[in-house]
C-alpha positions, -999 to +999 in steps of 0.1 A: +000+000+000+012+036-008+021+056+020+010+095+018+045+109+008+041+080-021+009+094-030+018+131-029+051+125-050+025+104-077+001+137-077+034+159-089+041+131-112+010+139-128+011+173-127+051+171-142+037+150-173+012+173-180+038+202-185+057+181-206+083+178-181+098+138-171+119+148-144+120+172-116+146+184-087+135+200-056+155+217-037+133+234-012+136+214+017+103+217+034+090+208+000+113+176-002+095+170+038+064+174+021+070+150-007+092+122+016+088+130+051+123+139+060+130+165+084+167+172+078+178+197+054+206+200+026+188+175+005+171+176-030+148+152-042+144+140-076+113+128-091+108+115-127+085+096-140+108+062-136+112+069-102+122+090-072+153+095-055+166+118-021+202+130-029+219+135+009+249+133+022+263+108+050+251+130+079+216+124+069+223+083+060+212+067+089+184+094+094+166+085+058+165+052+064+143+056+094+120+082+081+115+074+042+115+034+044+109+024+010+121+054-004+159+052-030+185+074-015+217+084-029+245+098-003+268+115-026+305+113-018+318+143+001+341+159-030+304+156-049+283+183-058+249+182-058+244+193-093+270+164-103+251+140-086+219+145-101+239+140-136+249+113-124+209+101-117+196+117-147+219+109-171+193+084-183+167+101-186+151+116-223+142+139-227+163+158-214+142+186-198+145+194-158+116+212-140+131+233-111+112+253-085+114+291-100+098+305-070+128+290-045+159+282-064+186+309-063+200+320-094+233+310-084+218+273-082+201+272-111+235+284-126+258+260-108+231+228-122+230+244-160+269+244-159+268+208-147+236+196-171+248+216-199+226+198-221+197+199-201+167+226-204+159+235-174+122+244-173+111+267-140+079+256-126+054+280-105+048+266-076+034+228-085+044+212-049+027+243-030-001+242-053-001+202-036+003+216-002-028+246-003-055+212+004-040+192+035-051+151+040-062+140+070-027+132+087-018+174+083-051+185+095-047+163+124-012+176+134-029+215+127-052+207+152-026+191+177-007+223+171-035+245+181-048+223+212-006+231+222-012+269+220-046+270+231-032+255+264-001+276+266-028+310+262-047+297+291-016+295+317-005+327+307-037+347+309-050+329+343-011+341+355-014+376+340-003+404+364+003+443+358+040+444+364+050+417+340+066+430+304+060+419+274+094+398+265+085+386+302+047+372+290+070+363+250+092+340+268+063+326+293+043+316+265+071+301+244+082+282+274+046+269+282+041+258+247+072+233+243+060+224+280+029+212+266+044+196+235+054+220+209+086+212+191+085+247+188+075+281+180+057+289+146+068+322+149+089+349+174+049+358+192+041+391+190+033+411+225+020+441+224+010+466+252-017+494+248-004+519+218+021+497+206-006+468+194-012+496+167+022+477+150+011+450+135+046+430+144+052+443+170+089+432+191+083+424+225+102+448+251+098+462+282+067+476+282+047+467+313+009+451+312-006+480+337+010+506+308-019+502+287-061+492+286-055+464+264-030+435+253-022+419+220-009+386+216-002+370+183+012+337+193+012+299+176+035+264+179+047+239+157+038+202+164+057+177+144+066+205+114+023+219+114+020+251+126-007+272+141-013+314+147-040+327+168-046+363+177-061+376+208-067+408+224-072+412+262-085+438+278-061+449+310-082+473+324-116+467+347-131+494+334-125+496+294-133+523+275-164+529+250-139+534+226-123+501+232-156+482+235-169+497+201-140+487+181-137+453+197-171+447+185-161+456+152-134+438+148-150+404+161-178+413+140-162+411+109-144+383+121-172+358+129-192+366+093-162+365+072-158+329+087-192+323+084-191+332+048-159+306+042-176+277+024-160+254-009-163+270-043-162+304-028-129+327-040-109+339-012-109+376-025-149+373-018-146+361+021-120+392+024-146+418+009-169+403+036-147+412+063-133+446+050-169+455+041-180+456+077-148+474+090-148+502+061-187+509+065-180+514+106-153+541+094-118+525+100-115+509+063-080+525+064-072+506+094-070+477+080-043+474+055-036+438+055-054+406+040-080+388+059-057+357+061-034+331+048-029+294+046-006+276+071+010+241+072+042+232+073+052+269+071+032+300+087+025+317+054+017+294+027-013+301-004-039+307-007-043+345+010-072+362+020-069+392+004-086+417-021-070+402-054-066+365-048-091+347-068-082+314-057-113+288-050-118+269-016-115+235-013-121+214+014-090+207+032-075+240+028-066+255+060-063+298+066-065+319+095-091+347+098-074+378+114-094+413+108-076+440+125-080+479+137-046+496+141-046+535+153-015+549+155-009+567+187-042+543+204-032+507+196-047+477+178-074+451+179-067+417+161-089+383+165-074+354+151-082+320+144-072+291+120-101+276+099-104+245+082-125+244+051-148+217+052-178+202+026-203+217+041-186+255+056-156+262+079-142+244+113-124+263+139-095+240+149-090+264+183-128+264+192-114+262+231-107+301+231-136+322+235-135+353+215-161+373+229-154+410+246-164+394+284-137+368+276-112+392+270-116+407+301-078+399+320-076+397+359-049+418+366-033+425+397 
């Protein structure tokens, strides 16, 4: 029986014939995880339509064999280069025309393998392994989910041990710490901590700002379980008695957050659930407060396709998995953001973090 790397490398397969292209090398490595389900790096993966074969190097020996059982390696010699080692593979193959990853190979590599494979075209693909990864099998939605249960826990901790004297690199290196505590093989990202005016930068750096500084307090956090990652946004409010001004936009923001995720449903284009979100936060005045998409797809790395944006005309399919993340950002005030990752499904959208509440009450922080 196929395994799933089997079964994702036969999908490019097809997509590589149709292109008129027998052989491909990739040399993105969390593409070559992807397509074999090694973790190390400094290896390329060559697939062709006789076969598939990892090029590594004796560091990574041993390692193969226990994560891609079944899979044909090739651990060049140290004096040889990658480029001559794929000759060395390919050299059978007709014709002679190499796809290579456009959107990730350096031109210096693609130099150093059309010295090598001087007779070789070299054909630069868009994208087809991404294009794979934007609809995730059941195995990548379950480690997602794992992810998120990871960070969901680590929130909790922090905000039930929330007090008014602790900074915001203090709360960072909490919340990092209670993630790998919990399982996380790590961070999906450097979180983002911001106190009172400073939420109004959307990447914000931690520093020493201090919780009682300000009414409210962004956190833009996530973890990586077994290479999945996950990215979840939440505001608190650090103040017992919170402005109007605080309460209104709040309520705008998660406004715009719970119908544009509502609206997520197959055959839908992502620039359409967007418009749904934007619409709400432009007709309550703060349109230009919101200068970033709506979302983005995440898996193996935080920012993957499709986006949730005003252009992207890309249709759902179930199995795709993007955060929802509407935003107000006043310079000078600070910033609201609500943030959670959604899985398309048949039938709608699934919230893999359903465990944190996003309502204005829930928000509310005890702080001492």
């Amino acid at each position: 029986m196929k395994d799933r790397f089997q079964i994702r490398r036969d999908k490019l397969r097809s997509i590589l014939k149709k292109d008129g292209v027998n052989a491909m090398i990739v040399t993105n490595f969390i593409n070559v995880t992807y397509l074999t389900g090694f973790t190390g790096d400094d290896s390329y993966l060559i697939v062709a339509q006789e076969g598939d074969t990892l090029i590594s190097d004796f560091r990574y020996g041993e390692q193969i064999e226990k994560e891609c059982s079944g899979l044909t390696a090739y651990i060049r010699p140290i004096e040889e280069s990658m480029p001559k080692a794929a000759f060395k593979l390919l050299k059978s193959v007709t014709p002679k025309r190499l796809g290579v990853e456009e959107n990730s190979m350096t031109l210096a590599l693609r130099d150093n393998f059309a010295a090598v494979l001087d007779d070789w075209d070299l054909i630069g693909l868009k994208s087809p392994v991404e294009r794979l990864r934007m609809v995730k099998d059941k195995s990548e939605i379950d480690l997602v989910r794992k992810a998120g249960t990871i960070a969901a826990r680590a929130f909790e901790c922090v905000k039930a041990g929330l007090r008014a004297e602790q900074t915001e690199i203090e709360l960072k290196n909490q919340l990092e710490y209670a993630m790998k505590q919990f399982g996380a093989e790590n961070v999906s990202f450097s979180s983002i901590i911001a106190v009172g005016e400073w939420a109004s930068l959307c990447h914000a750096v931690p520093g020493d700002r201090r919780v009682h500084q300000g009414e409210l307090l962004l956190i833009d956090w996530g973890a990586t379980y077994k290479g999945y990652m996950s990215d979840n946004t939440r505001t608190l409010v650090t103040t017992p008695k919170p402005s109007s001004k605080l309460r209104k936009l709040y309520e705008i923001v998660l406004q715009a957050h719970r119908e544009s995720a509502a609206a997520i449903a197959p055959g839908k284009r992502c620039r359409d659930i967007d418009a749904v979100a934007r619409s709400i936060i432009t007709d309550a005045g703060y349109g230009k407060f919101f200068g970033h998409g709506l979302g983005h797809a995440l898996g193996l790395e935080i920012h993957e396709n499709p986006r949730f944006n005003t252009v992207t005309e890309t249709i759902l399919e179930p199995g795709m998995i993007l955060t929802i993340e509407p935003g107000i950002y006043l310079p000078g005030w600070g910033g609201i953001r609500i943030e959670d990752d959604y899985l398309v499904t048949k039938t709608g959208a699934e919230n893999l973090t359903p465990r944190l509440p996003i309502d204005f009450d829930a928000m509310m922080a005890d702080v001492e």
